[in-house]
N, C-alpha and C positions, 0 to 999 in steps of 0.2 A: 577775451572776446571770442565768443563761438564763430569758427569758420562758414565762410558763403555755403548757405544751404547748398547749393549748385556747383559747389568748385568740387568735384573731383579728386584723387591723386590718380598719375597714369597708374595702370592696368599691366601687370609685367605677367603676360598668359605665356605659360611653359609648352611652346609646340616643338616635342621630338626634343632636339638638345636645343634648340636655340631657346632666348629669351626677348620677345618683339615687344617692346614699348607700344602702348596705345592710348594717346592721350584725350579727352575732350576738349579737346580744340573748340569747341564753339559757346562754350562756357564765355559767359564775360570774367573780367577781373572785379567786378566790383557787385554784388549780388546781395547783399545782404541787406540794405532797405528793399529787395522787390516785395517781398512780400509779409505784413505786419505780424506779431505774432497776437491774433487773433482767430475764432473761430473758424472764419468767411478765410483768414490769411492763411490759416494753415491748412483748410480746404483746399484751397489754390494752389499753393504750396507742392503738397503731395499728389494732387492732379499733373500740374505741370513740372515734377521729376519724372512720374511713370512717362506720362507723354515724351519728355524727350531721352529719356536711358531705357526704355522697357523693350525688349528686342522682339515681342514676338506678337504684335498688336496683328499684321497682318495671316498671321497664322490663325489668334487665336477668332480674326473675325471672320474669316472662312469654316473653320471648323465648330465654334462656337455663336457666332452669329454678333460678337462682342462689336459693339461699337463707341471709341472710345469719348469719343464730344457727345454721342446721346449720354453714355453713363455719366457723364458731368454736368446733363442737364437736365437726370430723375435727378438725381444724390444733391445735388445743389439747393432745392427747395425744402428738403431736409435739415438743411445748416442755417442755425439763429446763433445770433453772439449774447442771448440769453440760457442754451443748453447749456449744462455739464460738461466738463471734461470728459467725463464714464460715460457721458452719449456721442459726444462729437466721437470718443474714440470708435463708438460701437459703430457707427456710420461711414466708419473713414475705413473700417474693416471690412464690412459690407460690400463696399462700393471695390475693395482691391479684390475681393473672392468673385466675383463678377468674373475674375481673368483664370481661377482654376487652375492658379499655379501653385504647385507645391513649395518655390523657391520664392514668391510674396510673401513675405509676413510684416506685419506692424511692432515695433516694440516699445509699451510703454511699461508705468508703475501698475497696470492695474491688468496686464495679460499679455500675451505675445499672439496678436490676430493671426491666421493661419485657414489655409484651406488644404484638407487631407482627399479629396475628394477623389484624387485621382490610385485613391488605395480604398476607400470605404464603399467606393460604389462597384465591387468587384466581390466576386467571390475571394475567399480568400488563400485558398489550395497550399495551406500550412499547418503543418499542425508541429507546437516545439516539442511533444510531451510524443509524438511518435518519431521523430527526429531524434531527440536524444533516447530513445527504446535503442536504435541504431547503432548510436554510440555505445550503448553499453556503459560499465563503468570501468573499463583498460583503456579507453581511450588517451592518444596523447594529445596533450597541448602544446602548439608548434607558435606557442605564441598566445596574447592576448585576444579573443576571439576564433583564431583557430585552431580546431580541432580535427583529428583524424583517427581513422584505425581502416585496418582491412576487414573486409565483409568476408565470410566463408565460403563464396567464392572466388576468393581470389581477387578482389575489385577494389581500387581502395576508395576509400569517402572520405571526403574534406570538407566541414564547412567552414563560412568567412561570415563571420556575424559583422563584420564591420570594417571598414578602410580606414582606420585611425593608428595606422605605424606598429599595426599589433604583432608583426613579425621582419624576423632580419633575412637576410641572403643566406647566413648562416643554418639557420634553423629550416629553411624552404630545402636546402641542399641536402639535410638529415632527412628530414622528409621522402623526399623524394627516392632518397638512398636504399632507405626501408620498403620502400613500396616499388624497387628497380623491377620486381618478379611479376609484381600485379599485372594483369590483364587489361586495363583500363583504370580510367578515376572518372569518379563523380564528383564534382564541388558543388556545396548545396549553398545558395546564396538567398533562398528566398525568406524575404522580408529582412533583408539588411539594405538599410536605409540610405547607404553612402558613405563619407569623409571624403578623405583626401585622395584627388586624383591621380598623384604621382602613385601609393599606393596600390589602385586597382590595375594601375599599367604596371608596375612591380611585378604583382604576381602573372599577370596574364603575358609579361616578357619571358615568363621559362617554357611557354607552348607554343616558341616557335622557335624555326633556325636561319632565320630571316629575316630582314625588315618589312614590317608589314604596313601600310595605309590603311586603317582602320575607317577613320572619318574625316570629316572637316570643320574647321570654326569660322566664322568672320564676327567682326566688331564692329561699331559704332562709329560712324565718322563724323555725325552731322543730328543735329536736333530731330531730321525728320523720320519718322516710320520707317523707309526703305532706306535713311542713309546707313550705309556699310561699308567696310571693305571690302577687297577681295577675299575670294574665300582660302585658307590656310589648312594644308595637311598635316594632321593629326596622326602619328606614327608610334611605331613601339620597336625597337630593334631586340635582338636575342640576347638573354641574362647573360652576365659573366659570367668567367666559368664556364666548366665542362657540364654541369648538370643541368640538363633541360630535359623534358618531357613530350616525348614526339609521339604517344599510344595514343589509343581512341580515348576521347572525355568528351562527356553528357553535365554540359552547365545547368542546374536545375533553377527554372527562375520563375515569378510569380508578380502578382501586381505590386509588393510591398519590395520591390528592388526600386531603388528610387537612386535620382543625382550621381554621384560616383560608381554606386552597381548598376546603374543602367547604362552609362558608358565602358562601364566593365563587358556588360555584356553585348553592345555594341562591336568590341574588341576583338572581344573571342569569338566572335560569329563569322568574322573577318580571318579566323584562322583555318585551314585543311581540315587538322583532324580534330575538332573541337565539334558538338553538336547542340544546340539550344534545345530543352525540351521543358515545357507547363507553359503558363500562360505570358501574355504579353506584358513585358515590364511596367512600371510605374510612370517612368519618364520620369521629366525632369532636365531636359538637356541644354538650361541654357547656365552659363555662368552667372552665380549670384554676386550681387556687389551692393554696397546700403549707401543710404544717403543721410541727412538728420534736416527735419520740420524744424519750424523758429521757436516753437515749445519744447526743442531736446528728445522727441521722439523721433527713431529711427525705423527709418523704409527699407528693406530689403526687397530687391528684385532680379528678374534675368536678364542681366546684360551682355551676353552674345551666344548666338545660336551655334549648335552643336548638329553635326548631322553625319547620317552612317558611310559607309563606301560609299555607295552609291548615291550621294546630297541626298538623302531622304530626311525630314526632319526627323529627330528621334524625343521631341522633345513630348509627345503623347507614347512612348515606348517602344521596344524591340520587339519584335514579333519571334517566336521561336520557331523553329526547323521542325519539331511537334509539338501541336497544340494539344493539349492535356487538361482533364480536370480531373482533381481528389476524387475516389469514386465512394459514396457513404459509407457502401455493404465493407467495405476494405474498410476503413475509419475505426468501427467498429470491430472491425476482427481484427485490430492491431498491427493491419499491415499500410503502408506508405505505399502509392498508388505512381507517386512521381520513383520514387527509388530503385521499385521494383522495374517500372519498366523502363531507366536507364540499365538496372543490371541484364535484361532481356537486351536488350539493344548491344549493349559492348559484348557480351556472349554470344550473339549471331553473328557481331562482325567476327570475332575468333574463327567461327564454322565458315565464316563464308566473307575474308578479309576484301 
């Protein structure tokens, strides 16, 4: 028997060392006639899961003008229990990209619905084919997705295609070993998409000597728009180990930092000697969690919000410390327009710490 659309498992969110259970509680025990599996049922359905687990209805209807009972009643006169599965699905996608979340998606046999829009409607201030020019071909890999070398001034470059476990303590500690003389580092993050959030607090715990409060989360308490917790600090304390990195770094970020790099860079922005420079992140900051419609399609969405030091939501992005764009004439003459002017940047501070 498939589990109540609606029933939940608690939510065990990693803040700092602890582990804080957070259950829905307001879930009944018995769920699984509410809603039939048909067309009209599983309209309703996946209407009334966003409505009660979507954490950011009142964000996205001040900023986007979203309102969630008018969207349920365009999208509703669209739903016959004479369409297609391949149209109810097209419609029920529609109606979730309305909210312009990167962390919504729909998952059936016939596509995984998706809105990218918070990376397509932006410049894109990346280029991978002048990125790896950078790299050269000495570069080391410190791991599955990262890569580094020293620049010929003395600066080192790191990028992080991804948060998915692609390196150990080990490997970060060789790293850093090699590049003890360097001047500065740059880590170049832009357009890496996310994984896992233990990972991007991993690496951005060896650029500090301190516990830091980076941001906040709350969750869910209650079926309605504003029920929540209170809000919970979001921390990173200093790597084990002797090796940490206390020189100047220029985080290089872009619209296509999305979910885990956008609280990545949340993080480090949070840090002394840490500098954000290109453009404003992807966002992405609320915690994804799915649910499953009585036809065995699954809902993904944001079930609780994320927000920086200071509660600011971050879930429309980080803003950097310099705002930057690719400049073309550079593009063209094969130079990296973000690289160059963090290597300006950590070289001034030398002249003028």
């Amino acid at each position: 028997m498939r589990k109540s659309l609606l029933n939940r498992v608690c939510v065990l969110a990693v803040l700092s060392a602890a582990l804080i259970p957070v259950s829905c509680s307001w879930n009944e025990e018995n769920r699984d006639n509410e809603f039939a599996n048909t067309t009209k049922g599983n309209f309703m359905a996946l209407w009334t899961i966003m409505d009660e687990h979507y954490c950011y209805f009142d964000l996205k209807k001040e900023k986007l003008g979203v309102d969630w009972n008018e969207v349920k009643e365009r999208y509703s006169v669209s739903i016959s229990d004479k369409m297609t599965p391949r149209a109810q699905f097209e419609v029920l996608c529609k109606m979730l990209g309305e909210l312009r979340d990167g962390h919504v998606n729909l998952y059936s046999i016939y596509d995984v619905g998706r809105n990218w829009s918070w990376k397509t409607d932006y410049r894109t201030n990346f280029s991978k084919d002048l990125r790896d020019k950078y790299l050269g071909n000495d570069y080391v890999i410190c791991g599955s997705g990262y890569y580094y070398r020293i620049l010929d001034d003395n600066i080192g470059y790191l990028v992080v295609e991804g948060f998915d476990g692609g390196t150990t303590s080990g490997r970060l500690d060789a790293m850093f070993n090699s590049m003890a003389l360097c001047n500065g580092l740059i880590i170049d993050i832009r357009d890496n998409g996310g994984g896992n959030q233990s990972d991007g607090e991993f690496l951005a715990s060896h650029f500090t000597e301190r516990k830091v409060t980076w941001g906040y989360s709350r969750y869910k308490s209650g079926p309605g728009h504003n029920d929540f917790s209170k809000l919970y600090a979001n921390t990173i304390s200093p790597a084990s180990g002797d090796v940490r990195w206390i020189k100047p770094v220029v985080l290089l970020v872009n619209r296509g930092c999305y979910s885990t790099a956008n609280d990545f860079a949340a993080t480090m922005k949070a840090l002394d000697n840490v500098t954000l420079l290109g453009d404003t992140t992807g966002g992405g900051g609320g915690l994804p969690m799915t649910s499953e419609l009585p036809n065995g399609w699954v809902v993904r969405y944001s079930s609780a919000p994320t927000f920086d030091a200071d509660t600011c939501h971050i879930e429309f992005g980080v803003a950097p410390d310099i705002r930057l764009d690719m400049d073309d004439a550079d593009v063209l003459n094969g130079v990296d327009t973000y690289i160059e002017a963090a290597r300006d940047f950590i070289n001034a501070r030398i002249v003028n710490p």
